[in-house]
DRENPA-3360 file (N, C-alpha, C; in nm, 2 decimals, always signed):
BEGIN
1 = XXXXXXXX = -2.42/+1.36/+2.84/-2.39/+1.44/+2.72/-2.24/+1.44/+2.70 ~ -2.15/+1.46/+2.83/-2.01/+1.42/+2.83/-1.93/+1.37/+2.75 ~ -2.00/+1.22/+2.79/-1.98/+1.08/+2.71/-1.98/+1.09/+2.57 ~ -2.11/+1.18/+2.54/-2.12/+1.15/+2.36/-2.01/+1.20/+2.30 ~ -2.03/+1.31/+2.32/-1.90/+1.45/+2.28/-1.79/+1.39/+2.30 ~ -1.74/+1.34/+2.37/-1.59/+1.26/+2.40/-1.59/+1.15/+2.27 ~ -1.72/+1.04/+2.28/-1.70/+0.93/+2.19/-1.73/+1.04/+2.00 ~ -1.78/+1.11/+2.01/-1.80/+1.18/+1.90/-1.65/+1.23/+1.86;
9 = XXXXXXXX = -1.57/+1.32/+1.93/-1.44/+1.37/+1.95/-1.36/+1.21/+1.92 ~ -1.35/+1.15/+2.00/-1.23/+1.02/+1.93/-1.26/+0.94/+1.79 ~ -1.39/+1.02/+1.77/-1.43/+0.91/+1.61/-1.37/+1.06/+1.54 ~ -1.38/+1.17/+1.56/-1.37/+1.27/+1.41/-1.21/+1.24/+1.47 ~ -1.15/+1.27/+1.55/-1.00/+1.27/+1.57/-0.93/+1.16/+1.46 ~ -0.98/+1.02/+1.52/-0.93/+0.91/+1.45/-0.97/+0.88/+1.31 ~ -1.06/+0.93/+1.26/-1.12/+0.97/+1.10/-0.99/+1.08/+1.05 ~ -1.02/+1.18/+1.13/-0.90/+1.26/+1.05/-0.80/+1.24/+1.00;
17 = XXXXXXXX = -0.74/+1.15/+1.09/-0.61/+1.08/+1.05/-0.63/+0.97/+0.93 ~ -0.72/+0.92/+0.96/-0.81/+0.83/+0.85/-0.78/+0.94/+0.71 ~ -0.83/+1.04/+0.70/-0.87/+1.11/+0.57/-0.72/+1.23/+0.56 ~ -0.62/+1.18/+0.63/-0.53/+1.26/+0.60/-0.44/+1.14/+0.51 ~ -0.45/+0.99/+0.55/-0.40/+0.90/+0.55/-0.38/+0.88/+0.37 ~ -0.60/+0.85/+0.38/-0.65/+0.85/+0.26/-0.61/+0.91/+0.17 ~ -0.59/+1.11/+0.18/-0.57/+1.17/+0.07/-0.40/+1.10/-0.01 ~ -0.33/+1.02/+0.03/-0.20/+0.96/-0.03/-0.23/+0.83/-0.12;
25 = XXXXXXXX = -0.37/+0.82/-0.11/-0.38/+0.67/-0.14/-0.54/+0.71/-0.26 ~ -0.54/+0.74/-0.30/-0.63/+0.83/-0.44/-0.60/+0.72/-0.56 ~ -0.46/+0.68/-0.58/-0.46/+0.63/-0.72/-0.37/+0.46/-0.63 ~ -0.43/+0.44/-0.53/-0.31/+0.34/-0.45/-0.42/+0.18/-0.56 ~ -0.54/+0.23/-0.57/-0.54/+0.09/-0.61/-0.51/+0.05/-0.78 ~ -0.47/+0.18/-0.89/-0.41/+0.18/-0.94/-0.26/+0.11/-0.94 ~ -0.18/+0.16/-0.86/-0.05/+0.14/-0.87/+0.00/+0.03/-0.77 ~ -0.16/-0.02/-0.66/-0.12/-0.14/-0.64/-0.15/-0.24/-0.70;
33 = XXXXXXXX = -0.27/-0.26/-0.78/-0.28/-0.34/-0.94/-0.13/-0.38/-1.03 ~ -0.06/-0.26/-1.05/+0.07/-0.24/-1.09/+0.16/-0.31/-1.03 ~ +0.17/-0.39/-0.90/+0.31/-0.41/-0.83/+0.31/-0.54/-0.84 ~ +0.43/-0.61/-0.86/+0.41/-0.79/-0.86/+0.36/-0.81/-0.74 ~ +0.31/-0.84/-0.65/+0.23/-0.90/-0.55/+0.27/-1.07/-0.49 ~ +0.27/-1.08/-0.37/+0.29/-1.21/-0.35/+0.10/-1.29/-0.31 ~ +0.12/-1.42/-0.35/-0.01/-1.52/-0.38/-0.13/-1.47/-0.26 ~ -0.03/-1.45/-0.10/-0.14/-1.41/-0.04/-0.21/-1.29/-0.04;
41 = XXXXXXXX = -0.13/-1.17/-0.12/-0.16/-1.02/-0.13/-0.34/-0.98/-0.13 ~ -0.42/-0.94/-0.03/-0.56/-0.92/-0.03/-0.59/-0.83/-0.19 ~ -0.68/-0.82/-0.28/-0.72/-0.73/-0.38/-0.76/-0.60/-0.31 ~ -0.74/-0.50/-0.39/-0.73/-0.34/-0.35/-0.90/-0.33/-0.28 ~ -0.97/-0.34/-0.34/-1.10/-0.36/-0.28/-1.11/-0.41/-0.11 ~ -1.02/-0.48/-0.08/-1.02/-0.52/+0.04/-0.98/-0.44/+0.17 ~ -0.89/-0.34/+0.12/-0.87/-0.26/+0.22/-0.89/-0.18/+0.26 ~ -1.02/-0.05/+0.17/-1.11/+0.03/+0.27/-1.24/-0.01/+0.34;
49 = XXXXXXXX = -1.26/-0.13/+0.31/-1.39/-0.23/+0.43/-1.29/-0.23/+0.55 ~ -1.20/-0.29/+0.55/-1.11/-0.34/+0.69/-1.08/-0.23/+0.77 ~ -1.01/-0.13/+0.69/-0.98/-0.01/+0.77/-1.09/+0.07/+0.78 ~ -1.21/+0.10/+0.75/-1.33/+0.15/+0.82/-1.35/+0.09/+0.95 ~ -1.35/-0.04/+0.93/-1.35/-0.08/+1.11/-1.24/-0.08/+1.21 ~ -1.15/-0.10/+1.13/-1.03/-0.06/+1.24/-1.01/+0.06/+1.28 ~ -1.05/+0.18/+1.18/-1.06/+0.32/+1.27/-1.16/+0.32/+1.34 ~ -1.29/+0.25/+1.33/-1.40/+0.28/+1.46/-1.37/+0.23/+1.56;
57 = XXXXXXXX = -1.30/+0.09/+1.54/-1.26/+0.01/+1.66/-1.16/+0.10/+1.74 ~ -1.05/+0.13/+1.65/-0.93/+0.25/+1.77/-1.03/+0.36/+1.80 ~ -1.09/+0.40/+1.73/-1.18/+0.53/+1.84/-1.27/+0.51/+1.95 ~ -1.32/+0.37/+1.91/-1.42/+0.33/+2.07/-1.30/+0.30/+2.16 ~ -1.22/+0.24/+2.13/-1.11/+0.21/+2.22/-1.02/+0.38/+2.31 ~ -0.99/+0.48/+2.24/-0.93/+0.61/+2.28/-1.08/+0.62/+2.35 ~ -1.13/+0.65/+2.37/-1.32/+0.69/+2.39/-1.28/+0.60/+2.52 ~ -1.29/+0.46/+2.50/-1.29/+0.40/+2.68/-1.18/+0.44/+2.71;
65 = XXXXXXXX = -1.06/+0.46/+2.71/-0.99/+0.53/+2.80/-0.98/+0.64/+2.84 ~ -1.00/+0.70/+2.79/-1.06/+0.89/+2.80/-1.19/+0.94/+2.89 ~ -1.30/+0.78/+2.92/-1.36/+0.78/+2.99/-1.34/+0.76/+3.09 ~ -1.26/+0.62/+3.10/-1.23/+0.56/+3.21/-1.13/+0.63/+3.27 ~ -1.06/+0.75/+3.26/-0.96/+0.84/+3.32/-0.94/+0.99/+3.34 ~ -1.04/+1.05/+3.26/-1.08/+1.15/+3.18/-0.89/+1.17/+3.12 ~ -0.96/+1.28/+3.04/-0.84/+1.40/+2.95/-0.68/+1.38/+3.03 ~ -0.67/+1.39/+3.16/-0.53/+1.45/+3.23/-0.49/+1.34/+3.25;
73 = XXXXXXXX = -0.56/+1.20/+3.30/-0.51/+1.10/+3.38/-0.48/+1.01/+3.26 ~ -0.52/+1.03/+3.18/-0.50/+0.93/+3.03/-0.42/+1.00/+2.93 ~ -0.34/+1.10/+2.97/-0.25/+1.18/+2.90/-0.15/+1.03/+2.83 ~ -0.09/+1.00/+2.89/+0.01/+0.93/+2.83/-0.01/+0.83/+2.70 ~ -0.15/+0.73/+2.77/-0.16/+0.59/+2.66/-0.27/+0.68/+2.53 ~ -0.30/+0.79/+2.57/-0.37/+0.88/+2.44/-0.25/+0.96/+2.38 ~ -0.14/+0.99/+2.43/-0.05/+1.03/+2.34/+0.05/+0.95/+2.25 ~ +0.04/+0.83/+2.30/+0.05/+0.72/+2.25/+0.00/+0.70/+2.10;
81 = XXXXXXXX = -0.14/+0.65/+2.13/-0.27/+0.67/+2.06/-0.21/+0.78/+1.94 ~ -0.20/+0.87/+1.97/-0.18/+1.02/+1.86/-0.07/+1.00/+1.78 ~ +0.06/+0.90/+1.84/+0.18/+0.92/+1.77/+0.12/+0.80/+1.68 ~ +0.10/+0.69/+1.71/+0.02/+0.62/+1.65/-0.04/+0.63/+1.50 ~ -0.11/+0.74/+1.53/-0.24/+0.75/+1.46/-0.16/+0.85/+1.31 ~ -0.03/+0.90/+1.39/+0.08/+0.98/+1.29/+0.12/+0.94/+1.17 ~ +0.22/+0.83/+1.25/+0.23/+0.68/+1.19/+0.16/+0.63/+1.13 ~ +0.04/+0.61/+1.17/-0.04/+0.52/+1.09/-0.06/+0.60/+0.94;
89 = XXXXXXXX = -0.11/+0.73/+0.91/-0.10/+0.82/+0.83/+0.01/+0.82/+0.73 ~ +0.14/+0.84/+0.82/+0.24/+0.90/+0.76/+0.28/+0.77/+0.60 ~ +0.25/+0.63/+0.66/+0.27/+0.53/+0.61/+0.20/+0.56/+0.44 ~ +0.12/+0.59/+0.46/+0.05/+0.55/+0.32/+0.13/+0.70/+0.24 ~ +0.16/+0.77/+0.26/+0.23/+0.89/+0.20/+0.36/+0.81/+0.17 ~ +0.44/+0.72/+0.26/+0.58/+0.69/+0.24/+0.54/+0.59/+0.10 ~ +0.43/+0.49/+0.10/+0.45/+0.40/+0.08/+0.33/+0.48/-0.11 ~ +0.24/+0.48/-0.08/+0.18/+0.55/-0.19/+0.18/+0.68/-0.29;
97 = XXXXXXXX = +0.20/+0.77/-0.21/+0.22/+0.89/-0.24/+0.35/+0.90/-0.33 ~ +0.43/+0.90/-0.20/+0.59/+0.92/-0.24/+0.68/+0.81/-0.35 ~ +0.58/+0.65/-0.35/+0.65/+0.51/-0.36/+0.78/+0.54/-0.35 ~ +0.82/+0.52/-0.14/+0.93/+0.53/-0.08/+0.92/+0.41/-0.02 ~ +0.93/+0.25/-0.06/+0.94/+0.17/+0.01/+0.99/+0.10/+0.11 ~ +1.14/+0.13/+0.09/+1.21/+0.09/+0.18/+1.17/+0.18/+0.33 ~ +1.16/+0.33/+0.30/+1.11/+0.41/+0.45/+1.01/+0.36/+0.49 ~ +0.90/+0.31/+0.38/+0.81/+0.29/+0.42/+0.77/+0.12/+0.50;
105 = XXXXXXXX = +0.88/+0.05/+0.53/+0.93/-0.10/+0.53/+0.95/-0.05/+0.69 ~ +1.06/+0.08/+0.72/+1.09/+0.12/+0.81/+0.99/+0.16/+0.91 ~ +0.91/+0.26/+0.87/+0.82/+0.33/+0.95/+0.72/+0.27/+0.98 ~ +0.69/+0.15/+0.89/+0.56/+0.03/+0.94/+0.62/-0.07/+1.10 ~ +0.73/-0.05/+1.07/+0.76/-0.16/+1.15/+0.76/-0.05/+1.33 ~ +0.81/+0.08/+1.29/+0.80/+0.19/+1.40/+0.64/+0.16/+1.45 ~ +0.57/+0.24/+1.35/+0.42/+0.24/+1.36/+0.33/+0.07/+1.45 ~ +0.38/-0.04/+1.46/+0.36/-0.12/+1.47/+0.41/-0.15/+1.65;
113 = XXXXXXXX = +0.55/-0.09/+1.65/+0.58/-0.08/+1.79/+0.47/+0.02/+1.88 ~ +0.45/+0.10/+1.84/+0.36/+0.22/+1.88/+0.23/+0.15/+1.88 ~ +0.19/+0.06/+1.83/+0.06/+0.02/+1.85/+0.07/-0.08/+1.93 ~ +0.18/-0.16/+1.99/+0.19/-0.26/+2.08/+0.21/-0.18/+2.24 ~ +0.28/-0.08/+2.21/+0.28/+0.01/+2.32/+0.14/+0.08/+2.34 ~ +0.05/+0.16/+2.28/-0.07/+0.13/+2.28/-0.15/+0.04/+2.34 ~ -0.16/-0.07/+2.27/-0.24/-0.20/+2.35/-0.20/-0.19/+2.48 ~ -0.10/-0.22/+2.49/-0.06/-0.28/+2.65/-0.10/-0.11/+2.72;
121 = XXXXXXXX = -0.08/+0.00/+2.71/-0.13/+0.12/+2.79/-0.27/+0.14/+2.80 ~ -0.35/+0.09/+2.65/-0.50/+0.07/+2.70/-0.54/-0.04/+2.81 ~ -0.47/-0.12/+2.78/-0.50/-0.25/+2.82/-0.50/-0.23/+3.00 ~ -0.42/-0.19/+3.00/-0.36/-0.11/+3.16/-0.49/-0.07/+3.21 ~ -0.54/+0.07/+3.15/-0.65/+0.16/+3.20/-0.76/+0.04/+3.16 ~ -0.80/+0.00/+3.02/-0.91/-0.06/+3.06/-0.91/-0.19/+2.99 ~ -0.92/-0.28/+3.01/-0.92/-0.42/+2.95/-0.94/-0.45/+2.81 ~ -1.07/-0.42/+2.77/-1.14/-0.38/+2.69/-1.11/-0.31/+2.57;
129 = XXXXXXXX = -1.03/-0.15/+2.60/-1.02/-0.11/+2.52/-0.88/-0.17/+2.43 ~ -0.79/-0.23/+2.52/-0.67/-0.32/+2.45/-0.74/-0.43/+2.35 ~ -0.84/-0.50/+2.38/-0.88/-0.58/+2.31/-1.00/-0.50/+2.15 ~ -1.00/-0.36/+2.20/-1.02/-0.39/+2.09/-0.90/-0.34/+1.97 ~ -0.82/-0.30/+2.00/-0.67/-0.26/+1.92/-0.61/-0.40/+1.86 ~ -0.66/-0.50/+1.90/-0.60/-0.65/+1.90/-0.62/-0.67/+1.74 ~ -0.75/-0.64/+1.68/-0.78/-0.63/+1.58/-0.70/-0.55/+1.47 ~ -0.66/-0.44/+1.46/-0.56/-0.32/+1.40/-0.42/-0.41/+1.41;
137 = XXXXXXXX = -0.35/-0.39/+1.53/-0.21/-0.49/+1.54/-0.27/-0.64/+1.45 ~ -0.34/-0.75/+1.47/-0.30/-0.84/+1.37/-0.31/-0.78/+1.21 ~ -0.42/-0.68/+1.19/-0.41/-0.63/+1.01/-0.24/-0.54/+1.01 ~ -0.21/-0.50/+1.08/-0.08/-0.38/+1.12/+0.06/-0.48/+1.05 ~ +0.04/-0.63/+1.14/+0.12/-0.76/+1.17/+0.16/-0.78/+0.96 ~ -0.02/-0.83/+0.97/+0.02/-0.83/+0.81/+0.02/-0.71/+0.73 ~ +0.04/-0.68/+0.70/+0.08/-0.49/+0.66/+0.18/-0.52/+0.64 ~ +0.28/-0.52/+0.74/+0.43/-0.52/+0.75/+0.49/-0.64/+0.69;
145 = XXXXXXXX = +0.41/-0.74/+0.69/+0.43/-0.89/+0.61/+0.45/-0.83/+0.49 ~ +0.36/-0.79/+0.39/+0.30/-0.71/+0.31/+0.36/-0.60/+0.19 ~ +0.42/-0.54/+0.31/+0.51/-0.44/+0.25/+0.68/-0.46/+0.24 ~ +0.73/-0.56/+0.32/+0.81/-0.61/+0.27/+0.83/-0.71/+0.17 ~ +0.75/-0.76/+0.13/+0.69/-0.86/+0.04/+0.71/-0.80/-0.08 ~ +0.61/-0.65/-0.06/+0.60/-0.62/-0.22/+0.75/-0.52/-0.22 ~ +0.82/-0.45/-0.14/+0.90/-0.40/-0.14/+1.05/-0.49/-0.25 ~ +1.02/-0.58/-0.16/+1.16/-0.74/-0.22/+1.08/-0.76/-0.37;
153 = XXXXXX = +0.96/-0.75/-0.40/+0.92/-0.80/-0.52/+0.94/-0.70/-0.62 ~ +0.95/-0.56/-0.56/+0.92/-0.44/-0.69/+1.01/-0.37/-0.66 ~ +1.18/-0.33/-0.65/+1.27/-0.29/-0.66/+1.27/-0.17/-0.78 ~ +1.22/-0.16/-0.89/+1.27/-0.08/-0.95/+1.13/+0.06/-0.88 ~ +1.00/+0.00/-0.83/+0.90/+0.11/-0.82/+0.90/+0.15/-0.69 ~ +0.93/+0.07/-0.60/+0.94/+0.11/-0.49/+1.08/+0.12/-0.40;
% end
């Protein structure tokens, strides 16, 4: 019963962040319809299928570490995990919310170190749970492609 509660706890944790993230991004496929776009830019449609699985995937991932260590011993690579998960949030506010591009050019590239540092901390405790973050960092990788792309392309909105 432990187990569930803990995997239940890392899915509402990493959802929350999910729906703290989301509330900035309401009119994002509006006003990213709006942005010149470079040829490989995915259509708006594409990005809440992808990030539904990348947040289940980082919460099964927090969940095997949390297991494989409990709560005290896994302090570090789950606080990790949390600044992370900040970042990951804070992004769509810099970048949607606010259309603060350039911070948000900034803070992706932060958020992206924090998830490399992640990886390798899960990866440490359990194999497994690094591989599955592997998934998040390459969409993270292009994100950052992404946002500086459209940042250099739309100077006067962003």
């Amino acid at each position: 019963m432990k187990q569930i509660v803990g995997l239940v706890l890392s899915l509402l944790i990493t959802f929350l962040a999910a729906a703290l993230g989301s509330m900035a991004t309401r009119r994002a496929p509006e006003f990213y319809g709006t942005l010149t776009r470079p040829d490989w830019a995915p259509p708006s449609s594409v990005f809440s299928p992808v990030w539904m699985v990348l947040y289940t995937l980082m919460a099964i991932a927090a969940w095997l570490v949390w297991r494989e260590r409990g709560p005290a011993d896994a302090r570090a690579p789950l606080a990790l995990f949390a600044i992370q998960l900040v970042l990951n949030a804070l992004w769509s506010w810099l970048f949607f919310a606010w259309q603060r591009g350039v911070l948000a050019a900034i803070e992706i590239v932060v958020l992206l170190i924090f998830i490399v540092l992640t990886t390798i901390a899960f990866w440490r405790v359990r194999p497994l749970a690094g591989v599955l973050l592997l998934p998040y960092l390459a969409w993270v990788l292009y994100a950052t492609a992404l946002t500086f792309a459209l940042v250099r392309r739309n100077p006067d909105v962003l």
